[in-house]
N, CA, C, O and CB atoms as a CASP TS submission, in Angstrom:
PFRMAT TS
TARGET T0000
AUTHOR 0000-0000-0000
METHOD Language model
MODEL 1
PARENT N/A
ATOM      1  N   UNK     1    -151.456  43.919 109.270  1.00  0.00           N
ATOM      2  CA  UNK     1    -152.363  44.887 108.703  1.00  0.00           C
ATOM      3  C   UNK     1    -151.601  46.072 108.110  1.00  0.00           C
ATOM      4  O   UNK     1    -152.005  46.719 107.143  1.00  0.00           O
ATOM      5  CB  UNK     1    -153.349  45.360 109.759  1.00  0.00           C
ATOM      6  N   UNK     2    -150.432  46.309 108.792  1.00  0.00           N
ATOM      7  CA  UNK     2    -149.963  47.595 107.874  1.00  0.00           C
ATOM      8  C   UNK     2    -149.187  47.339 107.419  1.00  0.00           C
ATOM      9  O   UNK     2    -148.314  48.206 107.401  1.00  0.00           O
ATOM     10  CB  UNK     2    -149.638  48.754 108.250  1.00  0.00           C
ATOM     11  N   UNK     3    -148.792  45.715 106.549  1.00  0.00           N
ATOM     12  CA  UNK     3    -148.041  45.793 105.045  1.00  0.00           C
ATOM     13  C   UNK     3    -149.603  45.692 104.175  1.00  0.00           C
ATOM     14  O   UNK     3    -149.593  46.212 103.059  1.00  0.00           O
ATOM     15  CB  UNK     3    -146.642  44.144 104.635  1.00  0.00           C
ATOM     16  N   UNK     4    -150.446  45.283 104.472  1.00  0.00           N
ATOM     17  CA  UNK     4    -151.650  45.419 103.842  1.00  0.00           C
ATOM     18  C   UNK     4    -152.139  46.779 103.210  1.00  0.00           C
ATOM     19  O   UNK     4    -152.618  47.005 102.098  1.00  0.00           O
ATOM     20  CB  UNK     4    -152.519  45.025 104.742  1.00  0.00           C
ATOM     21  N   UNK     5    -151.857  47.638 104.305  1.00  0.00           N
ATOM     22  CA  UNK     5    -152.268  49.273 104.354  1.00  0.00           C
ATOM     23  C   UNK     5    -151.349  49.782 102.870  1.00  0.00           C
ATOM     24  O   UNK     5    -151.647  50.265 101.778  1.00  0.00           O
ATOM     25  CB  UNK     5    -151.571  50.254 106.182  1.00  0.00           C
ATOM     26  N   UNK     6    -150.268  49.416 103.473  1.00  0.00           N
ATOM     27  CA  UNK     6    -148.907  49.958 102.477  1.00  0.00           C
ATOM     28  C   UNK     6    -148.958  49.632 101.211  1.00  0.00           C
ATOM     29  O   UNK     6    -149.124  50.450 100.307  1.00  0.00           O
ATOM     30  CB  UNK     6    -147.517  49.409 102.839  1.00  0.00           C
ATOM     31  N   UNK     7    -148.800  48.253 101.039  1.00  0.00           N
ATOM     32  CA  UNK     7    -149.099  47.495  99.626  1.00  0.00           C
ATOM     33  C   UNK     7    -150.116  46.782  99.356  1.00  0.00           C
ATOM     34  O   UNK     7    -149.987  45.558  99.311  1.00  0.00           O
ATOM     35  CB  UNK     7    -148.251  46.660  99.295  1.00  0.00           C
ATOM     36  N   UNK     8    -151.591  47.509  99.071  1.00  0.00           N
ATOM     37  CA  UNK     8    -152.600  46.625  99.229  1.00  0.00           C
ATOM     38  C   UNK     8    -152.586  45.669  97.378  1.00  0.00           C
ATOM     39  O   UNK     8    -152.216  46.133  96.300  1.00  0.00           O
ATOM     40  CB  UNK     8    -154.222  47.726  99.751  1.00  0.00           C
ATOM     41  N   UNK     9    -153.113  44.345  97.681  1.00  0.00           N
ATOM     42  CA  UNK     9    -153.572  44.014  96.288  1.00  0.00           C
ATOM     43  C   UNK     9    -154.764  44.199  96.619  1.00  0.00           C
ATOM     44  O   UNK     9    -155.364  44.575  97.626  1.00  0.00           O
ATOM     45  CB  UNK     9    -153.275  42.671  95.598  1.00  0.00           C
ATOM     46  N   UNK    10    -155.182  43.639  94.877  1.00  0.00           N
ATOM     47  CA  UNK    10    -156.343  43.727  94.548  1.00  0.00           C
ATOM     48  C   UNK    10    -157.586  42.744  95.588  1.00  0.00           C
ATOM     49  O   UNK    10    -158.681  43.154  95.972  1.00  0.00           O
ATOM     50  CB  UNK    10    -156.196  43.366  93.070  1.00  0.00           C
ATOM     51  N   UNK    11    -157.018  41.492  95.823  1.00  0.00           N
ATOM     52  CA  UNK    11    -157.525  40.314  96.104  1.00  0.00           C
ATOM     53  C   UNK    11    -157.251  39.519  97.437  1.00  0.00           C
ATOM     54  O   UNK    11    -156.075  39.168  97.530  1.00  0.00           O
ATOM     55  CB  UNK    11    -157.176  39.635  95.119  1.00  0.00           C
ATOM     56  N   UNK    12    -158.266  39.059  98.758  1.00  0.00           N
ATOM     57  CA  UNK    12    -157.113  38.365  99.850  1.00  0.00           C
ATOM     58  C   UNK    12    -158.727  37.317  99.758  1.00  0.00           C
ATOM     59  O   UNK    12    -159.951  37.412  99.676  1.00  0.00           O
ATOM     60  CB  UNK    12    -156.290  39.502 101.877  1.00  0.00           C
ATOM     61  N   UNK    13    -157.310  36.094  99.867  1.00  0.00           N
ATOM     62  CA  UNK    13    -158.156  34.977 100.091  1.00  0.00           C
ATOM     63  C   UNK    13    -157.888  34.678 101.817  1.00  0.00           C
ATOM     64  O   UNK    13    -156.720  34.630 102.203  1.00  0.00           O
ATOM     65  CB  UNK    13    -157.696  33.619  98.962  1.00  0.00           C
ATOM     66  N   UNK    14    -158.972  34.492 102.771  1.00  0.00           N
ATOM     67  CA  UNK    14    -158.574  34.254 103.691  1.00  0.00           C
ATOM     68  C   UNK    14    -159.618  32.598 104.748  1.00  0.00           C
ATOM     69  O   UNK    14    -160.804  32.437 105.036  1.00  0.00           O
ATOM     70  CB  UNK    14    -158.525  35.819 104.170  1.00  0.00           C
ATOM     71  N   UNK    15    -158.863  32.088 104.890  1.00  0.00           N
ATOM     72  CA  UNK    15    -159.216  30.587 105.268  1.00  0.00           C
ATOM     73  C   UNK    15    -159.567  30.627 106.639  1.00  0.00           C
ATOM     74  O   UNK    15    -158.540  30.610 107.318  1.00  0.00           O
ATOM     75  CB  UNK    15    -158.018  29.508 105.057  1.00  0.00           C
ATOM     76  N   UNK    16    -161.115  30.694 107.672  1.00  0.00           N
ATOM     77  CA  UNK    16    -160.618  30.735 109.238  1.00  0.00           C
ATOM     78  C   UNK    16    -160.282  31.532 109.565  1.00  0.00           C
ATOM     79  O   UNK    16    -160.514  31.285 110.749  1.00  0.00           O
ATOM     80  CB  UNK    16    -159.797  30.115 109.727  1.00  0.00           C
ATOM     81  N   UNK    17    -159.654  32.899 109.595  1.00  0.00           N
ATOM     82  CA  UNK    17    -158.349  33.559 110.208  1.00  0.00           C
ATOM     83  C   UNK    17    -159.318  34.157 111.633  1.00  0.00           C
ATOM     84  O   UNK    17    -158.807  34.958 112.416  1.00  0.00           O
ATOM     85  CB  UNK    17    -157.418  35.042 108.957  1.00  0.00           C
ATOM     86  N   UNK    18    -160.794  33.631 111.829  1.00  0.00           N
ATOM     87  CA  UNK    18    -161.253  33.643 113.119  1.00  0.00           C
ATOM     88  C   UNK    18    -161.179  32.818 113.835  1.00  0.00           C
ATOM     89  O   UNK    18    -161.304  33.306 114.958  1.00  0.00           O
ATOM     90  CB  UNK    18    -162.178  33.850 113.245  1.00  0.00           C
ATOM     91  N   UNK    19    -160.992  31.407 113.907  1.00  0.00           N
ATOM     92  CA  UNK    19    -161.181  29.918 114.130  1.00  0.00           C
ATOM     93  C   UNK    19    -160.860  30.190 115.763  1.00  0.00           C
ATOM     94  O   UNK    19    -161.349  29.372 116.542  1.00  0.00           O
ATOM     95  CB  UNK    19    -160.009  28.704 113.126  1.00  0.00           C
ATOM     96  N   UNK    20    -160.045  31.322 116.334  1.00  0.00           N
ATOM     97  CA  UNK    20    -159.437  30.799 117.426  1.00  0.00           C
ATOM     98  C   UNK    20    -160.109  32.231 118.605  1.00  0.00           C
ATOM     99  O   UNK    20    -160.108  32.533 119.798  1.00  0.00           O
ATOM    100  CB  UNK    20    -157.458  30.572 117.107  1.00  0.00           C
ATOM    101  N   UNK    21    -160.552  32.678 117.434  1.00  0.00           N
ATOM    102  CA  UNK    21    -161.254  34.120 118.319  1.00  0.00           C
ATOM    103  C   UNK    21    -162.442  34.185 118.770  1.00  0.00           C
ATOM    104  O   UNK    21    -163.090  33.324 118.176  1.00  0.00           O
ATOM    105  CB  UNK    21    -161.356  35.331 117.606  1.00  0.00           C
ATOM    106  N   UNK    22    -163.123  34.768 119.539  1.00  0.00           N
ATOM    107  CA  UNK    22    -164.136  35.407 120.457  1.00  0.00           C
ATOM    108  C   UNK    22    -165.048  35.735 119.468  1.00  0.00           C
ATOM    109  O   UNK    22    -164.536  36.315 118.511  1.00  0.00           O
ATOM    110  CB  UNK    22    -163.674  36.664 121.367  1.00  0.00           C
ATOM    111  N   UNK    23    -166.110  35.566 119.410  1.00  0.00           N
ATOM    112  CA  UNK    23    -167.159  36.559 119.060  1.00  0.00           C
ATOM    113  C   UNK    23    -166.952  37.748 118.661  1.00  0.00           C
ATOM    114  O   UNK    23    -167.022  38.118 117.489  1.00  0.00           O
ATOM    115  CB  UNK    23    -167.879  36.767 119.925  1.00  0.00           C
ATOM    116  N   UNK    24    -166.651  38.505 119.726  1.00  0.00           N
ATOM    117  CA  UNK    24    -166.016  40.277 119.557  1.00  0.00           C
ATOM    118  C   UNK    24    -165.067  40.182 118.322  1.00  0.00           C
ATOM    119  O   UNK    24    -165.149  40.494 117.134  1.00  0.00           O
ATOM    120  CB  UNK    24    -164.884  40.972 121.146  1.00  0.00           C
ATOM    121  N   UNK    25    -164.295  39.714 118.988  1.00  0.00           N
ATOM    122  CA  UNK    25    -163.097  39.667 118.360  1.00  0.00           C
ATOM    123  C   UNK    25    -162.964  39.584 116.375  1.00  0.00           C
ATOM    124  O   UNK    25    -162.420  40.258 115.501  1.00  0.00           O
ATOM    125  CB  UNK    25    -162.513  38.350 119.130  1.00  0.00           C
ATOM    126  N   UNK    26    -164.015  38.055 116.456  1.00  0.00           N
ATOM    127  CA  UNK    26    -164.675  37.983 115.009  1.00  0.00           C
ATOM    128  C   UNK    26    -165.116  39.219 114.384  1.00  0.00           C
ATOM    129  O   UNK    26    -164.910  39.657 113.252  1.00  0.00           O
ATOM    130  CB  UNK    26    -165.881  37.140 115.018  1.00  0.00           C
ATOM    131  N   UNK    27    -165.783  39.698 115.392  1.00  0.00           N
ATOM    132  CA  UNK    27    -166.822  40.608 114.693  1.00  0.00           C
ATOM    133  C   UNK    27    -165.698  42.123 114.516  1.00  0.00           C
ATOM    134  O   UNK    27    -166.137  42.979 113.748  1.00  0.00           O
ATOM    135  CB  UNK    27    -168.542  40.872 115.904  1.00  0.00           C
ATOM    136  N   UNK    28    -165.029  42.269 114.848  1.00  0.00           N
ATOM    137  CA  UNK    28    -164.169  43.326 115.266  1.00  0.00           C
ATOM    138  C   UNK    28    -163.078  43.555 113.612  1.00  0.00           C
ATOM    139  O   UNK    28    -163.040  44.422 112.739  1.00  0.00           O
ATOM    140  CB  UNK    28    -163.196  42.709 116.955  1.00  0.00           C
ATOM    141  N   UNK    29    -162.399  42.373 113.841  1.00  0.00           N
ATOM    142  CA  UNK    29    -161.804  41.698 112.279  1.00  0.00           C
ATOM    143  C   UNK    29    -162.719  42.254 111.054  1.00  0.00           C
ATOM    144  O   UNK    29    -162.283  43.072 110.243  1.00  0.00           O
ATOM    145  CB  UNK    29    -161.959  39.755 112.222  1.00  0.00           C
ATOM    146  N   UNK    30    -164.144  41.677 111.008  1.00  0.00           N
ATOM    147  CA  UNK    30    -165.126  41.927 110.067  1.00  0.00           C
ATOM    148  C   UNK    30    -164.825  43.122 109.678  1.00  0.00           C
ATOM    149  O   UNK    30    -164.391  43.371 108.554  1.00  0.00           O
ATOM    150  CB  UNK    30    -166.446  41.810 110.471  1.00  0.00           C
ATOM    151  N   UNK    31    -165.035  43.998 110.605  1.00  0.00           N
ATOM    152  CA  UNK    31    -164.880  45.148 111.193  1.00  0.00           C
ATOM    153  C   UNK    31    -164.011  46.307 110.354  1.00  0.00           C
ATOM    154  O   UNK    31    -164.364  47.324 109.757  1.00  0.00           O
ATOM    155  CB  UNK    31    -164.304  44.802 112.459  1.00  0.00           C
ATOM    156  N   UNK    32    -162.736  45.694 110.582  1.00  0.00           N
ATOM    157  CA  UNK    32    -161.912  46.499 110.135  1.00  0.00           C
ATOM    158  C   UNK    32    -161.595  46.098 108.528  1.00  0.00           C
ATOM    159  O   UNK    32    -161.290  46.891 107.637  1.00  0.00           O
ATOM    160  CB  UNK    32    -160.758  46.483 111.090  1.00  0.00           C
ATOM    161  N   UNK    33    -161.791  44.327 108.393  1.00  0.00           N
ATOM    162  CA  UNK    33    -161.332  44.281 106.770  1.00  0.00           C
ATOM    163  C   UNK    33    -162.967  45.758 106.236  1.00  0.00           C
ATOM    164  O   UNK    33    -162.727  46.868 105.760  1.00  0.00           O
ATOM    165  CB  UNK    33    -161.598  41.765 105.785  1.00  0.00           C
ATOM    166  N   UNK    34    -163.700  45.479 106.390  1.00  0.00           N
ATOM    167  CA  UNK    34    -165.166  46.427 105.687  1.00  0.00           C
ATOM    168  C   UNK    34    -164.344  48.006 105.650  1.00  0.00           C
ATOM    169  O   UNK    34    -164.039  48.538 104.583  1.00  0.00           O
ATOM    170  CB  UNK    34    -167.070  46.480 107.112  1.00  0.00           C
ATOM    171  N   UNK    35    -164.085  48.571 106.881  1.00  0.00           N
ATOM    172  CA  UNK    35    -163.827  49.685 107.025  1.00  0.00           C
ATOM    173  C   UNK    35    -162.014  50.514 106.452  1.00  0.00           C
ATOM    174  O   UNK    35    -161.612  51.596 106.024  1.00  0.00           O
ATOM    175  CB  UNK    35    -164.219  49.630 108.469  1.00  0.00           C
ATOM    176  N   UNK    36    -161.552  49.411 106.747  1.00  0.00           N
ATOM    177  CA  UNK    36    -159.974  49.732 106.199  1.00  0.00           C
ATOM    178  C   UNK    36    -159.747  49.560 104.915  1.00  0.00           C
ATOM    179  O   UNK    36    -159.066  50.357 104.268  1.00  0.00           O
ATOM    180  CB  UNK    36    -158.904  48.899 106.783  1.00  0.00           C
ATOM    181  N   UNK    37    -160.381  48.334 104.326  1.00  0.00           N
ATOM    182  CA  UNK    37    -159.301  48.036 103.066  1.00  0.00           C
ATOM    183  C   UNK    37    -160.661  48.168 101.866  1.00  0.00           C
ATOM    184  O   UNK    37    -160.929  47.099 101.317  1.00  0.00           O
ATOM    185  CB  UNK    37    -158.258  46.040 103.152  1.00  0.00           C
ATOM    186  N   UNK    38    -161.347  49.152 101.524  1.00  0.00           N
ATOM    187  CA  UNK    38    -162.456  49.505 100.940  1.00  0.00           C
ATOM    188  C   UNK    38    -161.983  49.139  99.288  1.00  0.00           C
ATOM    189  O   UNK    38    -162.866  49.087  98.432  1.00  0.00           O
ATOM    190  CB  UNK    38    -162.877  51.132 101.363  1.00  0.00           C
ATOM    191  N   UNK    39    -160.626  48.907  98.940  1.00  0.00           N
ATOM    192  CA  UNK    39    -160.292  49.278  97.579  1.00  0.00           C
ATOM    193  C   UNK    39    -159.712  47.344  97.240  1.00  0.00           C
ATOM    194  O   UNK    39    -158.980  47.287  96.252  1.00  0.00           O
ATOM    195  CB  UNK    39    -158.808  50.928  97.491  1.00  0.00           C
ATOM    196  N   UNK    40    -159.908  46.279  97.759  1.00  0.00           N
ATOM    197  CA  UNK    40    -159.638  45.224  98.204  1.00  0.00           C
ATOM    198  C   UNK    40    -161.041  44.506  98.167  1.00  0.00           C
ATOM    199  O   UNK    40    -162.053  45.024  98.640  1.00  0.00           O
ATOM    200  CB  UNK    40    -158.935  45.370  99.452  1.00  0.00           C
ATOM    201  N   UNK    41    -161.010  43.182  97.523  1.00  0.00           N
ATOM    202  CA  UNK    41    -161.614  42.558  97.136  1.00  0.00           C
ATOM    203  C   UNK    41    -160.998  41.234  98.506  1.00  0.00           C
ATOM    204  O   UNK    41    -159.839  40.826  98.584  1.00  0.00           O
ATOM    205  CB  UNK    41    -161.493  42.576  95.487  1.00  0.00           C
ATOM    206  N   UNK    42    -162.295  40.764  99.530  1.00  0.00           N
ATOM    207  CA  UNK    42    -162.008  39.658 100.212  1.00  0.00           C
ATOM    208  C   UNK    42    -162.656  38.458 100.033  1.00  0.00           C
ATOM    209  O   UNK    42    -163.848  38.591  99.754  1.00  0.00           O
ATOM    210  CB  UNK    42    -162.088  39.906 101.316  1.00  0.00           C
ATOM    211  N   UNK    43    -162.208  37.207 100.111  1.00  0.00           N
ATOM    212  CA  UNK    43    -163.045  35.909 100.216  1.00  0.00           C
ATOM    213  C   UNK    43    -162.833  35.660 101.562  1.00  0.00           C
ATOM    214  O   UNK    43    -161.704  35.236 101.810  1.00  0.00           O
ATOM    215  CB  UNK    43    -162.630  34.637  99.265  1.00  0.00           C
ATOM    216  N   UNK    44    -163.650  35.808 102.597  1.00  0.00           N
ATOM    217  CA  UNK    44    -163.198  34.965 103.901  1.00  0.00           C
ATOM    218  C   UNK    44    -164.346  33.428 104.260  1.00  0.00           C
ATOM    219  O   UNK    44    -165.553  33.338 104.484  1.00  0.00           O
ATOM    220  CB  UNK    44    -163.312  36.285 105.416  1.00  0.00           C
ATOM    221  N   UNK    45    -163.325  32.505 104.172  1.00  0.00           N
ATOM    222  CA  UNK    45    -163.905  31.330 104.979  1.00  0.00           C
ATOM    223  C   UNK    45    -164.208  31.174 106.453  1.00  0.00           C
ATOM    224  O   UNK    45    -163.294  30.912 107.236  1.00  0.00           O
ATOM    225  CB  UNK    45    -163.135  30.390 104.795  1.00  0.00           C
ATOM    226  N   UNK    46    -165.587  31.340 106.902  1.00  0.00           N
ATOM    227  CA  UNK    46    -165.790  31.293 108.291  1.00  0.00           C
ATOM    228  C   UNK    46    -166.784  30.854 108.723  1.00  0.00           C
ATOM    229  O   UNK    46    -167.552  31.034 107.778  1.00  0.00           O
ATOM    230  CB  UNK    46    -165.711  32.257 108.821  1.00  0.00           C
ATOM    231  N   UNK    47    -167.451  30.307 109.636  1.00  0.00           N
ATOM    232  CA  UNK    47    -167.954  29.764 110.446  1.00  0.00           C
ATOM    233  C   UNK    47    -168.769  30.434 111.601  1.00  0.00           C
ATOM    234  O   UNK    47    -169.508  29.820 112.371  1.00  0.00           O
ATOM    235  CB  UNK    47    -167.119  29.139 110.735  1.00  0.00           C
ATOM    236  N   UNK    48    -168.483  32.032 111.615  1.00  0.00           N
ATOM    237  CA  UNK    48    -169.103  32.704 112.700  1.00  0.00           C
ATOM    238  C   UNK    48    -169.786  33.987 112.463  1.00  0.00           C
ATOM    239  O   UNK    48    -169.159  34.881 111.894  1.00  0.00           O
ATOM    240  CB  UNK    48    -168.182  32.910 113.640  1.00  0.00           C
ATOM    241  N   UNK    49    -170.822  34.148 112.782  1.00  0.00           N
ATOM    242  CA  UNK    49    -171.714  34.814 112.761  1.00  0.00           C
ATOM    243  C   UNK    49    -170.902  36.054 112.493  1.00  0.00           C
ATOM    244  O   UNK    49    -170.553  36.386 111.360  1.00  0.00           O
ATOM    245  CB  UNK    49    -172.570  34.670 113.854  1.00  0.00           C
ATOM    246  N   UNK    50    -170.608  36.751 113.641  1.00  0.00           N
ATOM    247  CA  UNK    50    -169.271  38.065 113.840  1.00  0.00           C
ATOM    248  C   UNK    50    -168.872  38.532 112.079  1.00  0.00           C
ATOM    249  O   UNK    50    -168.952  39.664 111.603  1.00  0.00           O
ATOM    250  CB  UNK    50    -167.324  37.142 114.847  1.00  0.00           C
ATOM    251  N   UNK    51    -168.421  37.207 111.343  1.00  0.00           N
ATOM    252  CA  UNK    51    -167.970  37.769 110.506  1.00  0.00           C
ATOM    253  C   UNK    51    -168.805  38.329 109.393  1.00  0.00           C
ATOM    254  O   UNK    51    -168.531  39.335 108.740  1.00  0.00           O
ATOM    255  CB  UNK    51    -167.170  37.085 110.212  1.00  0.00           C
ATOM    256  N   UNK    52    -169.910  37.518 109.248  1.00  0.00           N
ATOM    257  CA  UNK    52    -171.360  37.756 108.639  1.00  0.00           C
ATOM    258  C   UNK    52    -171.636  38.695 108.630  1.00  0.00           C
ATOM    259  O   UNK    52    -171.626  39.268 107.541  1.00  0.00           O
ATOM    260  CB  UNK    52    -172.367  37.292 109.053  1.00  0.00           C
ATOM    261  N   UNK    53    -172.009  39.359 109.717  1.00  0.00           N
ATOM    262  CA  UNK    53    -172.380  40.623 109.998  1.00  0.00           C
ATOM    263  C   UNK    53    -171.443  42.002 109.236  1.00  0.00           C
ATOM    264  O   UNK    53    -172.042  43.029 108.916  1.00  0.00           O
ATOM    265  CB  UNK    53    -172.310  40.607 111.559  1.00  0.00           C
ATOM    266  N   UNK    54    -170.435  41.900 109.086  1.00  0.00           N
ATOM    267  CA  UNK    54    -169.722  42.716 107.986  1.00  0.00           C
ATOM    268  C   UNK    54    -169.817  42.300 106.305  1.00  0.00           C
ATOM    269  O   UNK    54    -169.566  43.103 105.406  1.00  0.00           O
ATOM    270  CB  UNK    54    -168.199  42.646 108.398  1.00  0.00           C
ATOM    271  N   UNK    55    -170.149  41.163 106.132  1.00  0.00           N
ATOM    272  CA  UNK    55    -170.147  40.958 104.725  1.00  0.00           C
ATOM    273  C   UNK    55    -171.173  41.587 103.746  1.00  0.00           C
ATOM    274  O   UNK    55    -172.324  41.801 104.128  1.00  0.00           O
ATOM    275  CB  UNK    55    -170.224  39.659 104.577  1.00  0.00           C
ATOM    276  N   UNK    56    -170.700  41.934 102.278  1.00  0.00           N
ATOM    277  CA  UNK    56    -171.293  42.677 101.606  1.00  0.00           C
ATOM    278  C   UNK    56    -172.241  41.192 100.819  1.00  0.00           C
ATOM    279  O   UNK    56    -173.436  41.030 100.570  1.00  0.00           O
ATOM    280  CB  UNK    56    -170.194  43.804 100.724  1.00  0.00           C
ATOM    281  N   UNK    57    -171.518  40.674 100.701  1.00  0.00           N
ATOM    282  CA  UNK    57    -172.570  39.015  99.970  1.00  0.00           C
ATOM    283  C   UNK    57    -171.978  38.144 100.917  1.00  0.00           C
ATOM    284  O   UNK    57    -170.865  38.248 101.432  1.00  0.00           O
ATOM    285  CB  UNK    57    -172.200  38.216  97.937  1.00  0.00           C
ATOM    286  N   UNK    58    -172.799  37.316 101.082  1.00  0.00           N
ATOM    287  CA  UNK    58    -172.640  36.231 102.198  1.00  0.00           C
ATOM    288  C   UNK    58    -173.119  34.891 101.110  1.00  0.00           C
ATOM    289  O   UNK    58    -174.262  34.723 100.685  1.00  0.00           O
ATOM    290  CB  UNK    58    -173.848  36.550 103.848  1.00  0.00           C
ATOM    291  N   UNK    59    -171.556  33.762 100.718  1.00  0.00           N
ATOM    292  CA  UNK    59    -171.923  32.719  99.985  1.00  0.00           C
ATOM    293  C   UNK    59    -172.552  31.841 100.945  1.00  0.00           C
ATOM    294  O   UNK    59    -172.758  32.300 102.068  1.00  0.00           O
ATOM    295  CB  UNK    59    -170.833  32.127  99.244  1.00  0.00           C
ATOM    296  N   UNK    60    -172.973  30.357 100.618  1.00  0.00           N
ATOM    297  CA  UNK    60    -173.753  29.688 101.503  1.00  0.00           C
ATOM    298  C   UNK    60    -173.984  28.453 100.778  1.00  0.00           C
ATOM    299  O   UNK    60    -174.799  28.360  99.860  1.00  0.00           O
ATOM    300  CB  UNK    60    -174.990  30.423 101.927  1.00  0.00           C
ATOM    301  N   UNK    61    -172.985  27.156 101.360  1.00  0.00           N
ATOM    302  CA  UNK    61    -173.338  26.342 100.573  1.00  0.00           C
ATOM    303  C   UNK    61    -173.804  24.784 101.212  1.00  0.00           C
ATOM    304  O   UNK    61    -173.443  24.480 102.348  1.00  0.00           O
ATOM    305  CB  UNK    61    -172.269  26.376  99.681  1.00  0.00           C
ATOM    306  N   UNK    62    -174.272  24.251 100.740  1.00  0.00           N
ATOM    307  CA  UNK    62    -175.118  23.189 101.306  1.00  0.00           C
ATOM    308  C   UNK    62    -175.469  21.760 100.564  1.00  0.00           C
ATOM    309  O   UNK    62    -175.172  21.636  99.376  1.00  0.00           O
ATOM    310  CB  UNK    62    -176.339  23.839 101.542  1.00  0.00           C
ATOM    311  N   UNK    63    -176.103  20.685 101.276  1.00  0.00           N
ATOM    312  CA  UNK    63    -175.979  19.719 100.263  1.00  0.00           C
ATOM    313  C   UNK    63    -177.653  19.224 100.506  1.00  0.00           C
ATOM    314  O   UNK    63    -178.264  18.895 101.522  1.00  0.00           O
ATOM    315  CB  UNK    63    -174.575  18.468 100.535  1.00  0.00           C
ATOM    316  N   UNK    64    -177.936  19.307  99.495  1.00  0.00           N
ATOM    317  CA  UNK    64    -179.453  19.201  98.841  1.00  0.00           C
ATOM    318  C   UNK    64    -179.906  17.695  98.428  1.00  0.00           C
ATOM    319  O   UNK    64    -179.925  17.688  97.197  1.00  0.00           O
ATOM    320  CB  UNK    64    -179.521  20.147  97.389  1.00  0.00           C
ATOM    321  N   UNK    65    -180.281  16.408  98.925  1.00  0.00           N
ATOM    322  CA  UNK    65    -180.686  15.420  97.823  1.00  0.00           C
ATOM    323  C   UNK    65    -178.897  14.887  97.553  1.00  0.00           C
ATOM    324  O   UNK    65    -178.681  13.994  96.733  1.00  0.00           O
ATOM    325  CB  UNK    65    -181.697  16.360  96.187  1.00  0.00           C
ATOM    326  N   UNK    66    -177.780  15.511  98.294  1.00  0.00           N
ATOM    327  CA  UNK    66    -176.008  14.700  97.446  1.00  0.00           C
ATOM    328  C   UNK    66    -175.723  15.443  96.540  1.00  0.00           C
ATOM    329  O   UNK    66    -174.806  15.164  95.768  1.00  0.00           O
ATOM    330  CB  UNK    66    -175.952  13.043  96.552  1.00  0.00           C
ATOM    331  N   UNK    67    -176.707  16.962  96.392  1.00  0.00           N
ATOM    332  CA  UNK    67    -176.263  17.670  95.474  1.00  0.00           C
ATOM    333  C   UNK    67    -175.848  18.985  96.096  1.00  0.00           C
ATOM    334  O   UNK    67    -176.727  19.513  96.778  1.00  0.00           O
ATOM    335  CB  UNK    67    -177.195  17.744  94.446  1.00  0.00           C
ATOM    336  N   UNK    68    -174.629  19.660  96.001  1.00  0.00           N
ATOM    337  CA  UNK    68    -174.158  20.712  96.395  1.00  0.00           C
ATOM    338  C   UNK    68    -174.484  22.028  95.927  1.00  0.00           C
ATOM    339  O   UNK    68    -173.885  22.439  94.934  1.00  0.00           O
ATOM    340  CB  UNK    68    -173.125  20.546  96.310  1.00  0.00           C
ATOM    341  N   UNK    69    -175.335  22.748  96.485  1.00  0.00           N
ATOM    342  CA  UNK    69    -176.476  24.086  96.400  1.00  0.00           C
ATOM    343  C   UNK    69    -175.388  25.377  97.181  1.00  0.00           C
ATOM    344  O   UNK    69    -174.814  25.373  98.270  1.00  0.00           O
ATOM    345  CB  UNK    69    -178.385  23.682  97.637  1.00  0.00           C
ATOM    346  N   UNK    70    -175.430  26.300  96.190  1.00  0.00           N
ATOM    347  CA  UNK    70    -174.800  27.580  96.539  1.00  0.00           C
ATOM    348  C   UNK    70    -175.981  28.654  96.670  1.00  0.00           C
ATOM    349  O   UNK    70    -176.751  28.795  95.720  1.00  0.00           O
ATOM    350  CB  UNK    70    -173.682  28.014  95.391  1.00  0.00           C
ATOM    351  N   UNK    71    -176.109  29.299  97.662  1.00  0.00           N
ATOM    352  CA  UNK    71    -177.069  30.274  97.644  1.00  0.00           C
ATOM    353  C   UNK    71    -176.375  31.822  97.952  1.00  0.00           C
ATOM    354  O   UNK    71    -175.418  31.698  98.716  1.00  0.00           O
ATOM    355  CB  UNK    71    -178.181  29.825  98.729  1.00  0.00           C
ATOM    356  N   UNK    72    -176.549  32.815  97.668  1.00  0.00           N
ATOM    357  CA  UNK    72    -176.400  34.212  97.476  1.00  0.00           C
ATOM    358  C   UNK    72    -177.217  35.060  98.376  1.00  0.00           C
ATOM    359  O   UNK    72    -178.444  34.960  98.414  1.00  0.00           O
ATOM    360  CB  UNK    72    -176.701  34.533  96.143  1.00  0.00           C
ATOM    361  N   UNK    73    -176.304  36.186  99.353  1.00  0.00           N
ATOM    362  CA  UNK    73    -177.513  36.743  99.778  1.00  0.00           C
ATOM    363  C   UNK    73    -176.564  38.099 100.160  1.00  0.00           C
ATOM    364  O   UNK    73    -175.469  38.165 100.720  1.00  0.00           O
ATOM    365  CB  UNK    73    -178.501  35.821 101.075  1.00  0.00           C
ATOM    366  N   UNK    74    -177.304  38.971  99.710  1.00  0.00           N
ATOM    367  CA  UNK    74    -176.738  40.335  99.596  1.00  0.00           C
ATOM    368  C   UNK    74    -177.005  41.257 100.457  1.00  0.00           C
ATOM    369  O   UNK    74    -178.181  41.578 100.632  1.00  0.00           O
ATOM    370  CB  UNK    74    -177.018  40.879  98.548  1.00  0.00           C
ATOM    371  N   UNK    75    -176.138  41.775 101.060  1.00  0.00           N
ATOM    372  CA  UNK    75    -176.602  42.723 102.318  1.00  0.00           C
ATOM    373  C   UNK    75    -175.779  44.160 101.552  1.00  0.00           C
ATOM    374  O   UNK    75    -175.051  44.378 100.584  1.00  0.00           O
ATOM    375  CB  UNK    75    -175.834  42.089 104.289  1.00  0.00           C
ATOM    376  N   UNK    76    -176.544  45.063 102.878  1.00  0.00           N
ATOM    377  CA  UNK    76    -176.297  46.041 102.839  1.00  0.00           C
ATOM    378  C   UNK    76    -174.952  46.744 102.620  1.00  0.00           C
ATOM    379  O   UNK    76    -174.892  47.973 102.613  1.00  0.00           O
ATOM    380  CB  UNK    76    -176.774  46.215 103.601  1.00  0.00           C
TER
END
């Protein structure tokens, strides 16, 4: 986090980087990417609620009929 701080880019793609954590813990992460890196653009791939709860758009994708449906939903 603090070569992040130091040299932030524009952009972090991040895959899982909860996969192995707690609830809290998830949610904690959320947490700090929302509150720390405000000038940073994130994609995070996840699976847990925790992280949801910090996201500014939450993607959502699904398979419809064999057809793959993206839905959008914008929070606060």
């Amino acid at each position: 986090m603090a070569l992040l701080q130091f040299k932030p880019a524009p952009m972090y793609i991040l895959d899982e980087v909860d996969a192995a954590l707690d609830p809290s813990h998830t949610q904690n992460i959320g947490r700090l990417i929302k509150t720390r890196f405000t000038g940073s653009q994130f994609v995070v791939v996840s699976l847990k609620d925790g992280m949801f709860e910090n996201a500014n758009r939450i993607f959502r994708t699904r398979f419809v009929d064999g057809t793959s449906v993206v839905s959008v939903e914008k929070r606060p």
